[in-house]
C-alpha positions in Angstrom: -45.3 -12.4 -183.5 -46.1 -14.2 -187.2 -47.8 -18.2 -186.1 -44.9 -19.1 -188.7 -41.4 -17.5 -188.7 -38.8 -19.1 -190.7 -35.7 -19.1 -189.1 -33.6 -21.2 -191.9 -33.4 -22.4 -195.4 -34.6 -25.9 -194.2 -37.1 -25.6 -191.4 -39.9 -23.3 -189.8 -41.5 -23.6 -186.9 -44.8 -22.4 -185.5 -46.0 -21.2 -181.7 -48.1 -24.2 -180.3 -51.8 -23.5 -181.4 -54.7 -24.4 -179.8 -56.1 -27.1 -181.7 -55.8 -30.7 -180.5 -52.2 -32.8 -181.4 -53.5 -34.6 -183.9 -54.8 -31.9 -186.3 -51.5 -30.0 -186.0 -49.5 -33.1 -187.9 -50.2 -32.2 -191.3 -47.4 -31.0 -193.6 -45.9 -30.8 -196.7 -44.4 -34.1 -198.4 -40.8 -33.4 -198.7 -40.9 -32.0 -195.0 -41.9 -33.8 -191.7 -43.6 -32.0 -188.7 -42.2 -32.4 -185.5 -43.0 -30.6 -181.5 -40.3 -29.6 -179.8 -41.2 -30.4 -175.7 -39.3 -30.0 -173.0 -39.1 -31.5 -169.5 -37.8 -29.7 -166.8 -35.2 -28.0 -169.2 -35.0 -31.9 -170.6 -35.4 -31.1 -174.4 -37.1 -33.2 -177.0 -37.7 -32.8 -181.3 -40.3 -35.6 -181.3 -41.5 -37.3 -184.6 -44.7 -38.8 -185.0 -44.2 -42.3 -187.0 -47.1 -44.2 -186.3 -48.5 -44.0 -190.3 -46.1 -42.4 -192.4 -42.9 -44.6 -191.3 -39.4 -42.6 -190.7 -35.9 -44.2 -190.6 -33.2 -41.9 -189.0 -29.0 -42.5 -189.4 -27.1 -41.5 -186.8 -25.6 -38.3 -188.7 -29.7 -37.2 -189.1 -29.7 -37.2 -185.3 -26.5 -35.3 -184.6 -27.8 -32.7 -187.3 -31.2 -32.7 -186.3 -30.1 -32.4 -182.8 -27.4 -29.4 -183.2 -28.7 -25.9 -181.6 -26.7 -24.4 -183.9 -27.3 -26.1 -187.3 -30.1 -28.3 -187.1 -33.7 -27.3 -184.5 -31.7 -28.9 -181.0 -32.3 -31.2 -178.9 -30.6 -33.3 -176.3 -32.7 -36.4 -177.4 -34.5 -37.2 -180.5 -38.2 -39.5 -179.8 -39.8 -41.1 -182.6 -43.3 -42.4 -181.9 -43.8 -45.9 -183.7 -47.0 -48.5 -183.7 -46.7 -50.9 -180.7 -48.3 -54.5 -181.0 -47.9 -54.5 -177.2 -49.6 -51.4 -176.1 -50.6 -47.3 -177.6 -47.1 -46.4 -179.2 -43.6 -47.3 -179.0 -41.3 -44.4 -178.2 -37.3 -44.7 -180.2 -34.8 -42.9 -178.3 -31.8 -41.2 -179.4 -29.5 -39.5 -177.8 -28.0 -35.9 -179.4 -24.7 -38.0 -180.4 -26.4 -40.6 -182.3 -26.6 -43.2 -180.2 -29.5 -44.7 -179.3 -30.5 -45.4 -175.5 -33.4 -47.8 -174.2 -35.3 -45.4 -171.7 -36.0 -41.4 -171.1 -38.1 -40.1 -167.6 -38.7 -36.9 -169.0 -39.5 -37.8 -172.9 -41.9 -40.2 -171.9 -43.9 -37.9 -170.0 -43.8 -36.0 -172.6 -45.2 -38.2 -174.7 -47.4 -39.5 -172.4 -49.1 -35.8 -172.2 -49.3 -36.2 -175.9 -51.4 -39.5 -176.0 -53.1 -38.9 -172.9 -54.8 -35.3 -174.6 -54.9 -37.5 -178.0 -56.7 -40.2 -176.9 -58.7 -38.8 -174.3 -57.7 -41.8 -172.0 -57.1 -42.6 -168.2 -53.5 -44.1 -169.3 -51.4 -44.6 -171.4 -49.1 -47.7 -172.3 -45.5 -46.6 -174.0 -43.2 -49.4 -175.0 -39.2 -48.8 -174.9 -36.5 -50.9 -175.5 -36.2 -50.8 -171.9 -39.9 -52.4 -171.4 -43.8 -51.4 -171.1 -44.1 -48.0 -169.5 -47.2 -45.9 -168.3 -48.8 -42.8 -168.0 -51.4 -41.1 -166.4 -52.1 -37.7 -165.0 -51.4 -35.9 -161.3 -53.1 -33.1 -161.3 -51.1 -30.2 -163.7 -48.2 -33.2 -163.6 -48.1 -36.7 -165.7 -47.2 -39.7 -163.9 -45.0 -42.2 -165.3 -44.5 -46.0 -164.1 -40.7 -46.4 -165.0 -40.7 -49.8 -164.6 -38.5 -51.7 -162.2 -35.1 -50.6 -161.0 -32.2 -53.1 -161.2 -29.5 -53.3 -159.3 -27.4 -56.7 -160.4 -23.7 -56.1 -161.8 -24.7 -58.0 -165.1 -27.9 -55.9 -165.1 -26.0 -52.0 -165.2 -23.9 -53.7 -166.6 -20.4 -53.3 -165.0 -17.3 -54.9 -166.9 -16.9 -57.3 -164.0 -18.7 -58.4 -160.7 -19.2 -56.2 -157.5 -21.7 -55.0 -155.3 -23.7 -52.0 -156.7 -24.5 -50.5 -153.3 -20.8 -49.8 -153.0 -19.0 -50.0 -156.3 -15.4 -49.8 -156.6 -14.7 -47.0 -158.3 -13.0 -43.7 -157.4 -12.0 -40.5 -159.6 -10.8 -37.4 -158.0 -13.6 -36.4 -155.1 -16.0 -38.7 -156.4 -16.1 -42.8 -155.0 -17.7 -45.3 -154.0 -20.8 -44.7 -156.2 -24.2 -46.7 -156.0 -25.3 -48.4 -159.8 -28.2 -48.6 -160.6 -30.1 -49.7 -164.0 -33.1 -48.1 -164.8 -33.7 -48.7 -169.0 -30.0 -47.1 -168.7 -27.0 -47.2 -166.7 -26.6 -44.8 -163.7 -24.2 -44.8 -161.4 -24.9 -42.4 -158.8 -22.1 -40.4 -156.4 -23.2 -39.2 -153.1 -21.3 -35.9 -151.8 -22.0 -33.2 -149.3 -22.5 -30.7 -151.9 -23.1 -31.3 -155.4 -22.7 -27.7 -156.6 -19.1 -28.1 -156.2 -18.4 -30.9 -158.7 -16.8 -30.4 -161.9 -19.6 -32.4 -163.7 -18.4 -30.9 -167.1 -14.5 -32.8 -166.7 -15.5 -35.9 -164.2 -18.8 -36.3 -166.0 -16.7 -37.9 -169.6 -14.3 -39.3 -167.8 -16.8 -41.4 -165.5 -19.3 -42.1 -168.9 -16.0 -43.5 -170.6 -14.6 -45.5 -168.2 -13.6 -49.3 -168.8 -15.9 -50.3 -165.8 -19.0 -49.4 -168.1 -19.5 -51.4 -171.1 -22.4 -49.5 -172.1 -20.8 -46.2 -171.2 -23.1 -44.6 -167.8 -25.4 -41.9 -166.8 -23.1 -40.0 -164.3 -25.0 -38.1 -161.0 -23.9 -36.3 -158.2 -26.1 -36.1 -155.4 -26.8 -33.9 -152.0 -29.3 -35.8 -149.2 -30.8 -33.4 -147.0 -34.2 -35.2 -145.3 -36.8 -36.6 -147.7 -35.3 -34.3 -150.8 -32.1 -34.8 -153.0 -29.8 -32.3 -155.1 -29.1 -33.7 -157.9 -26.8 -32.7 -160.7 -26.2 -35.1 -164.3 -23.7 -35.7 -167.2 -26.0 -37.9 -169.6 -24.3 -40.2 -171.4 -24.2 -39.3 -174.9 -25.9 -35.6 -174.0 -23.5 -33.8 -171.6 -24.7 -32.0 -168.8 -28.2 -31.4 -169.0 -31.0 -29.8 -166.8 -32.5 -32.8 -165.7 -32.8 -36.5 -166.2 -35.8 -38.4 -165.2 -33.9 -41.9 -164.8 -31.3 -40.3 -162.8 -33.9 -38.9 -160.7 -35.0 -42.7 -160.2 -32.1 -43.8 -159.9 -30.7 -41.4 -157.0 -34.1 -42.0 -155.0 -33.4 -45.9 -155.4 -29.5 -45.3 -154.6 -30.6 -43.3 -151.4 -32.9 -45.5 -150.5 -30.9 -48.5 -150.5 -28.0 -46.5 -148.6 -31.2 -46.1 -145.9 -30.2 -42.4 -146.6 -34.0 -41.8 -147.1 -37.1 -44.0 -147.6 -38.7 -44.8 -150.7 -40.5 -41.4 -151.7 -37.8 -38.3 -152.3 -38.4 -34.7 -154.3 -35.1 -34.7 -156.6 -34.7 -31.3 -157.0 -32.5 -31.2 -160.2 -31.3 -27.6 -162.5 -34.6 -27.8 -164.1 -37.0 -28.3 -161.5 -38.4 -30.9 -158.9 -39.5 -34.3 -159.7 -41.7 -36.6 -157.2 -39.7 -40.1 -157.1 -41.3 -43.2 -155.1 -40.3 -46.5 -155.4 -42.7 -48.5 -155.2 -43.0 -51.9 -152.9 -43.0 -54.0 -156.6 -39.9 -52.8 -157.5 -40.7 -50.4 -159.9 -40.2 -46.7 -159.6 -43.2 -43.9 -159.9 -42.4 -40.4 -161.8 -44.3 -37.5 -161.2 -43.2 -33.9 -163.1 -44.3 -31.4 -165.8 -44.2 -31.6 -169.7 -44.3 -28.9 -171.7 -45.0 -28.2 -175.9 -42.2 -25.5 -177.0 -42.8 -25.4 -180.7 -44.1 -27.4 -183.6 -42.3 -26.8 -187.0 -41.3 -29.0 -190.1 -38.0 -29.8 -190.9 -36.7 -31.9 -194.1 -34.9 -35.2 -193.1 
């Protein structure tokens, strides 16, 4: 197969070569490069920011985002320069919105600088807060920061206990919110392959008792490992979600339905969840380069 096949008018894109990140980001000026990494299934396009600056509008997301029309995508990362720490990682979401934290982008972005840099760790700020990463062996290990489980904190439109929210829609109740950068509010059944995910999963992202819309989860206990299925707010179902995984571990947890260490076994693959004694909630999974291309925005 040709290193660069163009598959439209407007972008090409090239198999991942061998030579380090850094030396792949050159391109012509009225294109930008991009790498398309995945996951787990979790797809990123990923813009590198950090010295040639890139604003994006919402209607350059959904395009850019489109499997049909633009490269796809179910969320769009651009790295920026952080006064706080290495980078600082902009998430959107394939609708155009834009969301404050991403399990499975930042370890994907965390391989990135971490083979960069040559590091130990690395530091990625969010809207959500400082985040790191480091390596597990083939895996990278993320620190997703502290898991919150206040009403105000989700947030929900008014107050109630998160361990047993009142809420209810057709098989699904009595979920367990939890906040994690993002709203999750997670359902425990006794089989989560039988949900409609694609009808509840709207219906629960959309509903008046989530100001800030919700990540929406179904999820299976069965010892020390969960099932876990996820309508992303503002992506749909997707293959997996690294703050849902977080968040169902912390939801089990504080149902004492497990401890504080779980394998979430989502579509895509298994993710190592432990939350820690600080509050905060370790991430341990694979990341994966697709594709580089360019692509005019």
């Amino acid at each position: 197969m040709p290193r660069n096949l163009r598959f439209a008018r407007n972008w090409a894109w090239t198999l991942p070569p061998e030579t380090p990140y850094k030396r792949r980001m050159s391109t012509r000026p009225d294109k930008r490069p991009f790498l398309k990494m995945q996951g787990l299934g979790n797809d990123f396009v990923i813009f590198d920011a950090r010295k040639q600056p890139l604003a994006l509008a919402a209607a350059s997301v959904r395009h850019l985002a489109d499997r049909k029309r633009g490269i796809g995508c179910d969320q769009l990362i651009v790295l920026k320069p952080s006064d706080q720490t290495d980078v600082f990682m902009e998430i959107w979401n394939a609708d155009g919105s834009r969301v404050g934290a991403c399990g499975n982008a930042t370890r994907c972005v965390g391989q990135l600088l971490l083979d960069e840099t040559g590091k130990d760790k690395i530091g990625i700020e969010t809207e959500a807060g400082l985040l790191s990463a480091v390596r597990d062996g083939e895996d990278i290990s993320v620190n997703m920061g502290p898991a919150r489980t206040g009403w105000q904190d989700i947030p929900l439109a008014e107050e109630m206990d998160t361990l047993h929210v009142d809420f209810a829609l057709a098989d699904l109740a009595d979920p367990v919110c939890v906040n994690m950068g993002n709203p999750h509010a997670v359902f425990f059944v006794p089989e989560a392959e039988k949900i409609d995910l694609a009808v509840m999963g709207p219906e629960i992202e959309h509903d008046r008792l989530f100001p800030e819309r919700v990540n929406a989860s179904v999820a299976s206990v069965s010892g020390d490992t969960i099932r876990l299925r996820v309508w992303e707010r503002g992506a749909g179902i997707t293959d997996a979600c690294g703050t849902a995984a977080c968040a169902a571990a912390v939801a089990a947890s504080r149902r004492g339905l497990i401890g504080r260490k779980a394998t979430v076994f989502l579509d895509g693959g298994p993710l190592k969840i432990e939350w820690l004694e600080d509050g905060t909630v370790q991430m341990a999974g694979s990341a994966t380069l697709s594709f580089t291309g360019e692509v005019a925005v």
